[in-house]
N, C-alpha and C positions, 0 to 999 in steps of 0.2 A: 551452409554449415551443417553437419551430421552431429546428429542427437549425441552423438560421443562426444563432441566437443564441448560440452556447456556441464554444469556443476549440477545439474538434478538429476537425477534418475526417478522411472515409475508413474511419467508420462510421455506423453508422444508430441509435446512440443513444449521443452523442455524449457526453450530461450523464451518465451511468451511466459510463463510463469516465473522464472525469472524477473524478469522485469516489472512484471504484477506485484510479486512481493516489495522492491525497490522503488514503486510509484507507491505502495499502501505505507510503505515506511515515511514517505515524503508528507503524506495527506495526512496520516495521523499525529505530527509533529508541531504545535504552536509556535516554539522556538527556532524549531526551523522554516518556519512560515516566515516569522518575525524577521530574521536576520535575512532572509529573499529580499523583504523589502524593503529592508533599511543598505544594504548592499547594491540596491537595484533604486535604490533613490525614492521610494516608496513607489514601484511601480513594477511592474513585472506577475504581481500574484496571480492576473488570469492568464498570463502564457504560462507558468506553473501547474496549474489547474487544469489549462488547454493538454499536456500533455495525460495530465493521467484521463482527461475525461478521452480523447482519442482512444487509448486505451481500452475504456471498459466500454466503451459506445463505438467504437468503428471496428478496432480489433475484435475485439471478444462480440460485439453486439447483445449487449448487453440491459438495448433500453426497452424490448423487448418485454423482457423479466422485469423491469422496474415499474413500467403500467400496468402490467397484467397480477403482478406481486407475484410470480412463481419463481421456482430455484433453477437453472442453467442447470439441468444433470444433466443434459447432453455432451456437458463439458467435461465430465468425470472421465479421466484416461488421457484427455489431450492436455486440459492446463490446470484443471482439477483432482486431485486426491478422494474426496471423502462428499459427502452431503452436508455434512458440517460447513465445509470450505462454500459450496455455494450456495448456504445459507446467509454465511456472512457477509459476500462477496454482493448477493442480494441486495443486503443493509446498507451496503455501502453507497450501490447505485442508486438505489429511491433518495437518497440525501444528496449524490453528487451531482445527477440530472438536473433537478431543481434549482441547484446551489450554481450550476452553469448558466441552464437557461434563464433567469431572472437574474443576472448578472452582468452589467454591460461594460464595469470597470473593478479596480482595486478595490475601491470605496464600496460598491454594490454586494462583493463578496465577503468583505469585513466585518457588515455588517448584517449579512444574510442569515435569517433563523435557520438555515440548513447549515450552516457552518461548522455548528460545536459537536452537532448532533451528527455530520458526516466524518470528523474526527475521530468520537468517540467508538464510532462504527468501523473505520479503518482501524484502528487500533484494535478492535476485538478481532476484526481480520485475520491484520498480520499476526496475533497471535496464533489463531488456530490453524494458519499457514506453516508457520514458524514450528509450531508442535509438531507438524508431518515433515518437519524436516530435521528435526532434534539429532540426531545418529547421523546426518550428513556433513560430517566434520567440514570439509571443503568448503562447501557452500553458507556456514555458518560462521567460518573467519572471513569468508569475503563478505557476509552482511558485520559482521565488529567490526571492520575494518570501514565499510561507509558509515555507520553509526559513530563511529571516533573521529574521521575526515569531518563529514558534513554536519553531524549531530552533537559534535562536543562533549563527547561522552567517552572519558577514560577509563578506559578495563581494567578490571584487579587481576592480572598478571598470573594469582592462584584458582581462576577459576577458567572453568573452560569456555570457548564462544558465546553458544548455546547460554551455560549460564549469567555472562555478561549480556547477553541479548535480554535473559527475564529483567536482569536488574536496571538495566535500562530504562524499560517498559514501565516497571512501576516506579521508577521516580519520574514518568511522566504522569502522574497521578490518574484522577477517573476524567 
């Protein structure tokens, strides 16, 4: 696929952030945690998990930064924006590492101290993700659009993506 195909602009692997934003949207979600495993029979949440930690530990290589605590700026240009972005992206990993590796089932992750605290980190993510994408109209009806499919979140029709993406956000409270 060429960079012209995919809805970001302003880095150089376009479809890899993409889909970074749409896994932090998954991770930082309890409700849609919840409904995974009630749909999946209460089973399913580490192949859930499997994919975003693939993601930021095989894709991105990631764990790297998560032992060492430093920021991926290497990535700034390819699936990164700003220092911000892998700051938070950082946060995300030292909580989601943990929360895999000491993990052996559904039960092991529900109940994981990494769990709330790798949430609350995703969510500050996709926020500052989402910020460097505010002006990308496109790319922000295609996140309201899996936010209202998957996340059960109806958009008020007088606001724009972007804005139905903040309000989202904050009625998923802290």
């Amino acid at each position: 696929m060429k960079n012209d195909d995919f809805m970001i602009t302003g880095v150089s692997v376009p479809g890899t952030r993409e889909r970074l934003i749409e896994e932090l949207l998954d991770l930082m979600d309890k409700k849609y945690q919840d409904k995974w495993l009630k749909d999946n029979g209460g089973y399913g949440f580490q192949t859930e998990m499997g994919f975003a930690y693939e993601m930021f530990f095989d894709e991105l290589d990631l764990a790297k930064n998560a032992k060492s605590n430093t920021t991926p700026d290497d990535g700034i240009g390819d699936f990164f924006k700003t220092t911000k972005e892998t700051y938070a992206i950082l946060q995300v990993s030292k909580h989601l590492r943990p929360l895999w590796r000491e993990s052996d089932d559904d039960k092991d992750f529900l109940l994981s101290s990494h769990l709330h605290p790798m949430r609350r980190a995703a969510k500050d993510c996709f926020i500052e993700f989402i910020k460097n994408e505010k002006d990308n109209k496109k790319f922000c009806d295609f996140i309201l659009k899996i936010i209202s499919r998957e996340h059960f979140f109806i958009p008020n029709s007088q606001k724009t993506s972007y804005e139905n993406i903040l309000d989202y956000i904050g009625l998923m409270g802290g």
